[in-house]
Each structure stands twice: as structure tokens, then as C-alpha cells.
C-alpha positions as a Markdown table, in Angstrom:
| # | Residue | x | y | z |
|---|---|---|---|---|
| 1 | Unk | 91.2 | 102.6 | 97.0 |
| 2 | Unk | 95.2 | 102.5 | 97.7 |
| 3 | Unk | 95.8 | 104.7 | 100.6 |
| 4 | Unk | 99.5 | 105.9 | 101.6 |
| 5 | Unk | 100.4 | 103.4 | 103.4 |
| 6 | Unk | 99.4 | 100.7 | 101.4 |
| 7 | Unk | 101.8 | 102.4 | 98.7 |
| 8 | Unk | 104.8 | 103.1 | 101.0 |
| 9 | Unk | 104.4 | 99.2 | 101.9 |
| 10 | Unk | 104.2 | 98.6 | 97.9 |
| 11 | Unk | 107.1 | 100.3 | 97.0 |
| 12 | Unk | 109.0 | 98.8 | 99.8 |
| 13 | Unk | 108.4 | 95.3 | 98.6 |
| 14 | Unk | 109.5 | 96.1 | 94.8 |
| 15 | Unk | 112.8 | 97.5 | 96.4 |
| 16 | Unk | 113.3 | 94.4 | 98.4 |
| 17 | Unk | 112.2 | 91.8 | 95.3 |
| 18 | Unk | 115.0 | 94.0 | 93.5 |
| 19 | Unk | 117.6 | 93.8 | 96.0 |
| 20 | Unk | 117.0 | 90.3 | 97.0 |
| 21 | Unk | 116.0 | 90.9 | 100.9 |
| 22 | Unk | 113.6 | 89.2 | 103.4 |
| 23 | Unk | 111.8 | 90.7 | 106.3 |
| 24 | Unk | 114.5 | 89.5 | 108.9 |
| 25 | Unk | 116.5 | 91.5 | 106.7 |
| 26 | Unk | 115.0 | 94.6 | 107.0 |
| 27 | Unk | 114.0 | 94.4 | 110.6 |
| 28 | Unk | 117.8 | 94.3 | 111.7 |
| 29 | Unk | 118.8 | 96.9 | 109.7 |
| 30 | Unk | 115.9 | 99.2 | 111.2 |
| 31 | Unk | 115.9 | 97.9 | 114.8 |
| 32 | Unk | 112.7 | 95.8 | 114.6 |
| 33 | Unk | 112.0 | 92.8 | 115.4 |
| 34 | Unk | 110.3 | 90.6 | 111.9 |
| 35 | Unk | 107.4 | 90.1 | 113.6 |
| 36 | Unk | 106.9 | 94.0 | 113.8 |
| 37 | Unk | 107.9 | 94.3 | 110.3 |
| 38 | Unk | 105.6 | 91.6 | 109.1 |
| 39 | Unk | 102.8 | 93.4 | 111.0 |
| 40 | Unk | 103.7 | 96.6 | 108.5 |
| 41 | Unk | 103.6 | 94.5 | 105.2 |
| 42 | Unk | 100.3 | 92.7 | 106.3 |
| 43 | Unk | 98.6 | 96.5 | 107.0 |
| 44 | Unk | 97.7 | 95.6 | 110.5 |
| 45 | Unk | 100.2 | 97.8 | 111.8 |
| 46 | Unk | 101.6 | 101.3 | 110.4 |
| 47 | Unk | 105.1 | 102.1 | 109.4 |
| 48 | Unk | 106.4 | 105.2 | 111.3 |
| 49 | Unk | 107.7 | 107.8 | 109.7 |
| 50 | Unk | 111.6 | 107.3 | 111.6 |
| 51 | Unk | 111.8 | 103.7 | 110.3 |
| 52 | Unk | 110.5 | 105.0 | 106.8 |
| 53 | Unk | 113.7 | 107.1 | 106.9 |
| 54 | Unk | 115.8 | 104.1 | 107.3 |
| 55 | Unk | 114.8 | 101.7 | 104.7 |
| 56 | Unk | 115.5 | 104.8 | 102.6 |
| 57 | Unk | 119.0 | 105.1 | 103.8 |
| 58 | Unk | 119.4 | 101.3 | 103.7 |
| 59 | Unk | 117.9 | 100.7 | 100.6 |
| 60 | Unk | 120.3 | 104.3 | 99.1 |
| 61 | Unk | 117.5 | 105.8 | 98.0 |
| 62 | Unk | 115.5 | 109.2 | 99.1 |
| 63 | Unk | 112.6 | 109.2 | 100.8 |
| 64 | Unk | 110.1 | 110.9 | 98.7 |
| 65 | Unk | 110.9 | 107.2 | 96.3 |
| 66 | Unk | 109.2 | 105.3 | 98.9 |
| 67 | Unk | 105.8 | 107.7 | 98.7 |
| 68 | Unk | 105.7 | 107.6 | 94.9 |
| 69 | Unk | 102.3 | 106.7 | 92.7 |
| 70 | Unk | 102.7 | 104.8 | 89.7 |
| 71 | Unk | 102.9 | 107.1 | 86.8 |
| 72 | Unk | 100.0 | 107.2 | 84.4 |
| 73 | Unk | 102.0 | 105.6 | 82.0 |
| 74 | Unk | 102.9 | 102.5 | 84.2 |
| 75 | Unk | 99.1 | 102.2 | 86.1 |
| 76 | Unk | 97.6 | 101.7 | 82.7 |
| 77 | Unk | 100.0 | 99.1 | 82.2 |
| 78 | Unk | 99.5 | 97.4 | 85.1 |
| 79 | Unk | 95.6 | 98.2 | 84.6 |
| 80 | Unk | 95.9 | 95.9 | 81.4 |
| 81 | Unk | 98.1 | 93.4 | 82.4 |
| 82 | Unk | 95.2 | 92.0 | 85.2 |
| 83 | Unk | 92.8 | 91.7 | 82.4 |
């Protein structure tokens, strides 16, 4: 099962792939170093809540789009396209 963070982390990754950014990136614009930030994407570490808040700034969108589920519509799709 997908837990919170594992989706915050998730949506985070589509953003960057969309806006071309890296991990070095990232880290600099949120005052972390890339090793902490990898630590984050590999789920060995937790994102806090303040640096949450700046990749939302940085990336122009608001926070609550970093927290969001697939909808039905879109899990099903992704559902399908694995099989």
C-alpha cells in the first residue's frame, strides 16, 4: 500500500519530469544538500512539512497538489497500462 509520503515523493517527481529538474536542482532551491534530497526520493528519509512548502512555492503550485491521489479515472488507467 502507497502511504503519504510515498505519494508526496510521487507527485514531486511528475512535477520535476515536467519541468525538466534534477535533485541538485531542487535541493538549492530548498536549502538541502542532494544527498538529503535523494534520501527523500529513495524513502529512507521523510520530507518535512517546511520543505514540502517550498517545492510548492518553487514549483507555483499549492500545496494541497503535492498530497493528491490519483483520481479513479486515472488509477484505473494506470492499473491497465501495467498489465
Amino acid at each position: 500500500m502507497i502511504d503519504i509520503n510515498d505519494r508526496v515523493i510521487k507527485n514531486i517527481k511528475d512535477i520535476m519530469i515536467k519541468k525538466n529538474l534534477n535533485q541538485n536542482r531542487i535541493a538549492e532551491n530548498i536549502g538541502q544538500t542532494r544527498q538529503a534530497v535523494s534520501l527523500c526520493f529513495s524513502r529512507k528519509r521523510n520530507m518535512t512539512l517546511e520543505n514540502i512548502e517550498k517545492l510548492s512555492n518553487y514549483f507555483d503550485v499549492e500545496i494541497q497538489d503535492l498530497f493528491k491521489w490519483p483520481t479513479r479515472v486515472s488509477l484505473m488507467k494506470l492499473i491497465v497500462s501495467k498489465n
